[in-house]
Each structure stands twice: as structure tokens, then as C-alpha cells.
C-alpha positions, -999 to 999 in steps of 0.1 A, spaced: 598 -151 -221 636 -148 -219 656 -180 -212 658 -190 -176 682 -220 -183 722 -210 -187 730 -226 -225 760 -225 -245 762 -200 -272 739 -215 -298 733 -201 -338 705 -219 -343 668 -198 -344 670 -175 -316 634 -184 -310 644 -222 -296 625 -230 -267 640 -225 -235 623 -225 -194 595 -248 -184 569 -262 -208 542 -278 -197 527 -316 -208 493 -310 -211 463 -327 -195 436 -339 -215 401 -325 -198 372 -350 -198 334 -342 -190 322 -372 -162 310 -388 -194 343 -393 -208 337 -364 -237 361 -341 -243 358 -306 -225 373 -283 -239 355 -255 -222 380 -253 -194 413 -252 -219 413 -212 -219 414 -211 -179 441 -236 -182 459 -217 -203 456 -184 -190 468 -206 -155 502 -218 -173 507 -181 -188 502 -165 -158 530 -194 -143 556 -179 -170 555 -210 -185 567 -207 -221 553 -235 -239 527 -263 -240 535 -299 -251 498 -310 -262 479 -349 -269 516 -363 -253 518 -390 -227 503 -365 -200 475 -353 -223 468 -393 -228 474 -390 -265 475 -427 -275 440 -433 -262 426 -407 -279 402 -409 -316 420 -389 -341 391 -361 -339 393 -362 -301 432 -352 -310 422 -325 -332 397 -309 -314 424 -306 -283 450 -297 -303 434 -268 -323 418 -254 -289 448 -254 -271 470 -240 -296 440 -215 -305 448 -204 -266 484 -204 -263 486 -182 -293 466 -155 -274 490 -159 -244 519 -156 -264 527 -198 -253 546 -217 -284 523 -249 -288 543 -283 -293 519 -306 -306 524 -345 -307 517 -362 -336 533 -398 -336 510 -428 -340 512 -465 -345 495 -455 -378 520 -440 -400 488 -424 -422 472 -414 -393 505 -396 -381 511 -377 -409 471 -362 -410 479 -354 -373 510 -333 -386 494 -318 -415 464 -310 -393 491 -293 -366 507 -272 -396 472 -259 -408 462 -249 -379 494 -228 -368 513 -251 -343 543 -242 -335 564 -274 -335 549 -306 -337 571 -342 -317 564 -378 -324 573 -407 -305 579 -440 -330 552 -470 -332 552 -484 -301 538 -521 -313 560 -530 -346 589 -513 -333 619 -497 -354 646 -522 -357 674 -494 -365 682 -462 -361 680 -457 -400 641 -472 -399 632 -449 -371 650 -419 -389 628 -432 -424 593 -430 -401 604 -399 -383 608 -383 -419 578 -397 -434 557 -377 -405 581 -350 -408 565 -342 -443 532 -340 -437 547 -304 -420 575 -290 -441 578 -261 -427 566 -273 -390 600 -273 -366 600 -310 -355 612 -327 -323 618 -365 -321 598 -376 -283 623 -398 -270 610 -420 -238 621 -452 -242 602 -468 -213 565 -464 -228 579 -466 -266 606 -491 -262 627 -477 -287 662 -482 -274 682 -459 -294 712 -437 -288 696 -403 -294 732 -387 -303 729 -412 -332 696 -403 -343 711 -365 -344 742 -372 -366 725 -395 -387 690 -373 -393 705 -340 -407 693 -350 -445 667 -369 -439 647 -348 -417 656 -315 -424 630 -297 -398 641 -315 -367 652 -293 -341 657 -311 -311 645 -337 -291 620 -343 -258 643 -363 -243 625 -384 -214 654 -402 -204 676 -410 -175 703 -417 -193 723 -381 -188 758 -393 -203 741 -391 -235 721 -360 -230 749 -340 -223 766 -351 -256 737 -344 -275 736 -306 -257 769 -304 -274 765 -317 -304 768 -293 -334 778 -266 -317 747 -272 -296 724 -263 -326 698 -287 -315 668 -274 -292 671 -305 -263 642 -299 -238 646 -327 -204 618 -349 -194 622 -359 -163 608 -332 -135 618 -353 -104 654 -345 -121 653 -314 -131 683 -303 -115 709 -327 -134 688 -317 -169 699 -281 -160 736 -293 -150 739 -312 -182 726 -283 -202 692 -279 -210 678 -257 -230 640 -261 -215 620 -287 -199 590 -304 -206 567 -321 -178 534 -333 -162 537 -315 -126 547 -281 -143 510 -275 -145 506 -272 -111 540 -272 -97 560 -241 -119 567 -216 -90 586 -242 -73 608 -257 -99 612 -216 -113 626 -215 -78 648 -245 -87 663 -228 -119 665 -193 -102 692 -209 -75 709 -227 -102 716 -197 -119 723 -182 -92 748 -211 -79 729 -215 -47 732 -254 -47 721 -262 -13 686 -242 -21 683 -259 -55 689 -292 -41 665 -282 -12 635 -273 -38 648 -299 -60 638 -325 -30 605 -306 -26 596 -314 -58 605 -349 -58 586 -354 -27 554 -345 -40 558 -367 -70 564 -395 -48 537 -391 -29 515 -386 -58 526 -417 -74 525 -437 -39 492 -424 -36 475 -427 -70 502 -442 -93 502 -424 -127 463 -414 -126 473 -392 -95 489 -367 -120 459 -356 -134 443 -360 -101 467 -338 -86 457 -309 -113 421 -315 -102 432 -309 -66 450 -272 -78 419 -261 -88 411 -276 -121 390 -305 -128 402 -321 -159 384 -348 -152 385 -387 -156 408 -408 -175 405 -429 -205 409 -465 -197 431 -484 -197 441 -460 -170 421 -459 -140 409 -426 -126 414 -426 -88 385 -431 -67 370 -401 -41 387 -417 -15 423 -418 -28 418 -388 -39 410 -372 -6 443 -392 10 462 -374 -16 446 -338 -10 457 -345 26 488 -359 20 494 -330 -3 486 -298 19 510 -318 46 538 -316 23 533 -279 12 516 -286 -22 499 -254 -17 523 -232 -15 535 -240 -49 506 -238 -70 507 -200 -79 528 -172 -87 
């Protein structure tokens, strides 16, 4: 897929990853098993979108609550899929387990990943940039020759760094990072790290309600939840950016953020998942601690949906 985001000349790997990418869901059977049977309609769904990546067993995909075999199992079946739709795979790897982690990566490198992310330990924390950049490398070489992105979202990690740091300062030590998920509000920073070396690293924005300033700040591509069920419309988004229509980018750009909100009013977090259910495919319950909506919310969010237009966005 060609790039849909306007970047600054770049020397790094042509291949980078560049347009939409999608977080993926996690698909449970009603018994809280893993299904995986419904991972090849998903996929061929986010293909036929023009999506150009997945992001797999991240926040979305409910990653942290799942056994290190449920991980591999949805890792190698999605990747397994999104090589026959010609999709690059992303898959996360970071755990509070450093061991752990690094199987995770080696696990993503044998089975043909494309990239693989980690966020840091999220209960013994990193206390500096360097100890974060000494993890990060430690994962990093399970997969050698695995392209590797740092997951940056400080509000569920609570690692506070300055990301433009963790670039300068990374170059020898992790020699296969290429970027960073950066899901992050903090755009003064992003926009430096767009820049930085020549704008060598592959920076991919995490925050779909705000896609618009990722793509005015520079972003390569974007990763997020509602791009599995959403892509038409925030394609519609980048389209008038590039085409410097800004009060129809601003326009969709609201549409968007609209239906987040009321997915989140509605349902809080769990209503993401819900809201893939409601496109047409049932991924199921969620893993507590999360609680998975009940029929009734979920009707009040179908309804509250199809009032807003959610249907109009969901397909190609």
C-alpha cells in the first residue's frame, strides 16, 4: 500500500510503515477460550479496509491478561493471516517478565513477524532512561534481525520518559529499533522526534481521537483500536489532509471523535471491543479485570451508534 501520510524525505528502509494500522482485538469463545477461528475474516476485513498493518497482543488485543501460549497462539494466527493479505504484522512482546519477553520475541522472529514493540514493566518501573534503554535491548535480542519499535503510552505503563531521549540515546544499544508507537498527547515532542535524524525513525501516532494533529506533526502511520471498524472514515480524514481541505478533515476528524465518545460514555474501554462486535464481528468477552458490557449497554450503544452514523463508516 503506498503511503497515505505526507512525510519528509526519509533514507531509512523504504518499507517503513506508513497509513493506518490496526490494534488488534483479541477474540474470545463465551467460555473465555481463545477463538481463533474468526482471525482470517478479520483479517481479510482490515485488508479489504487498505489497512497496512496489524499491531497484535497490544493494549487493544488485551495482551497483559493473556498466558504466554494464549499470546502465541494469537500471534502466529494473525501473522499467519496478514502475510496472505500482504498486511506487515507488529507483534508486542513487552512483559513484566523480562524472560518471558524475550521468548515472546524470539517466538515473533520464528514465526516471520514483521516487527515486534514492547512497552517497559509496568510494576518495577525503569528508573532512567539508560535502565529502560538496557530492558528494551535485552528484549531486543531475543530478535536480531526483528525491526523493533519501543510502545510508548505512558498512562497504562507509567514510564515518564522523553521519547526524543530514548532515540538519541538507543542508537548502540538497540541497534533494530526503528521507531516508536507513540501513544502520547504530548505533540511538542512528537514532532521533534519526526525530525530527528533526518527523520530516520518510523514514528506511528496513537491516539485516533487525534489523528489530525499526528498527521500535522508528521506521522508516518497510525496505530489504533477504532481503525478496525472505523478506517473509511479516518482514510477520509488523511485524504483531505493531503488534499488541504481542512474544514472537511476537521469535519470527519469530529465524526470520529464523536463516536469514541460515545463509545467510551457508553461502555468505558470494554465498549471498544463491543463496538467491533456491533460491525459485524463477535470477538467476544473480555478478560477480567475488564468487564465485558452487558446486553443491555450494549444495545444502548448499537442505538446510540446508528444515530451517530456508525454505519456508514464501517466498509469500504
Amino acid at each position: 500500500m503506498g503511503s497515505v501520510f505526507p512525510m519528509i524525505e526519509k533514507s531509512r528502509d523504504p518499507k517503513m510503515i506508513q497509513g493506518l494500522v490496526a490494534a488488534t482485538f483479541t477474540p474470545f469463545n463465551h467460555n473465555g477460550e481463545l477463538n481463533l477461528d474468526i482471525i482470517p475474516e478479520i483479517v481479510a476485513h482490515l485488508s479489504e479496509c487498505k489497512l497496512s498493518a496489524i499491531f497484535i497482543n497490544g493494549t487493544t488485543g488485551e495482551g497483559p491478561s493473556l498466558t504466554e501460549e494464549e499470546r502465541c497462539a494469537a500471534a502466529e494466527r494473525y501473522t499467519i493471516q496478514a502475510r496472505e493479505k500482504s498486511l506487515t504484522s507488529i507483534i508486542h512482546v513487552g512483559h513484566d517478565s523480562l524472560p518471558v519477553s524475550g521468548k515472546l520475541a524470539a517466538h515473533a522472529a520464528r514465526i516471520g513477524a514483521d516487527c515486534i514493540a514492547a512497552v517497559p514493566p509496568s510494576y518495577f518501573k525503569p528508573s532512567s532512561i539508560d535502565g529502560l534503554i538496557d530492558h528494551l535491548a535485552a528484549i531486543a535480542a531475543h530478535a536480531p534481525q526483528t525491526p523493533f519499535f519501543y510502545y510508548h503510552i505512558p498512562r497504562l505503563s507509567g514510564a515518564q520518559f522523553n521519547m526524543l531521549d530514548l532515540l538519541k540515546k538507543s542508537r548502540e544499544a538497540i541497534p533494530t529499533l526503528i521507531g516508536i508507537k507513540y501513544s502520547c498527547a504530548d505533540l511538542s515532542t512528537f514532532v521533534e522526534c519526526t525530525r530527528f535524524d533526518e527523520g530516520n525513525y518510523n514514528m506511528l501516532f496513537g491516539a485516533d481521537e487525534m489523528l489530525l494533529a499526528g498527521l500535522a506533526m508528521g506521522a508516518d502511520g497510525a496505530v489504533g483500536s477504532t481503525y478496525n471498524f472505523l478506517a473509511p472514515l479516518y482514510s477520509r480524514i488523511i485524504s483531505d489532509f493531503q488534499a488541504g481541505d481542512k474544514d472537511s478533515a476537521q469535519l470527519h476528524q469530529a465524526k470520529a471523535a464523536e463516536l469514541i465518545r460515545i463509545i467510551i460514555e457508553t461502555a468505558g474501554m470494554p465498549g471498544l471491543k463491543a463496538a467491533m462486535t456491533i460491525a459485524g464481528f463477535d470477538c467476544g468477552p473480555h478478560r477480567s479485570p475488564l468487564r465485558t458490557p452487558s446486553p443491555g449497554i450494549i444495545d444502548e450503544l448499537r442505538n446510540r451508534l446508528e444515530s451517530a452514523e456508525f454505519f456508514c463508516w464501517n466498509k469500504p
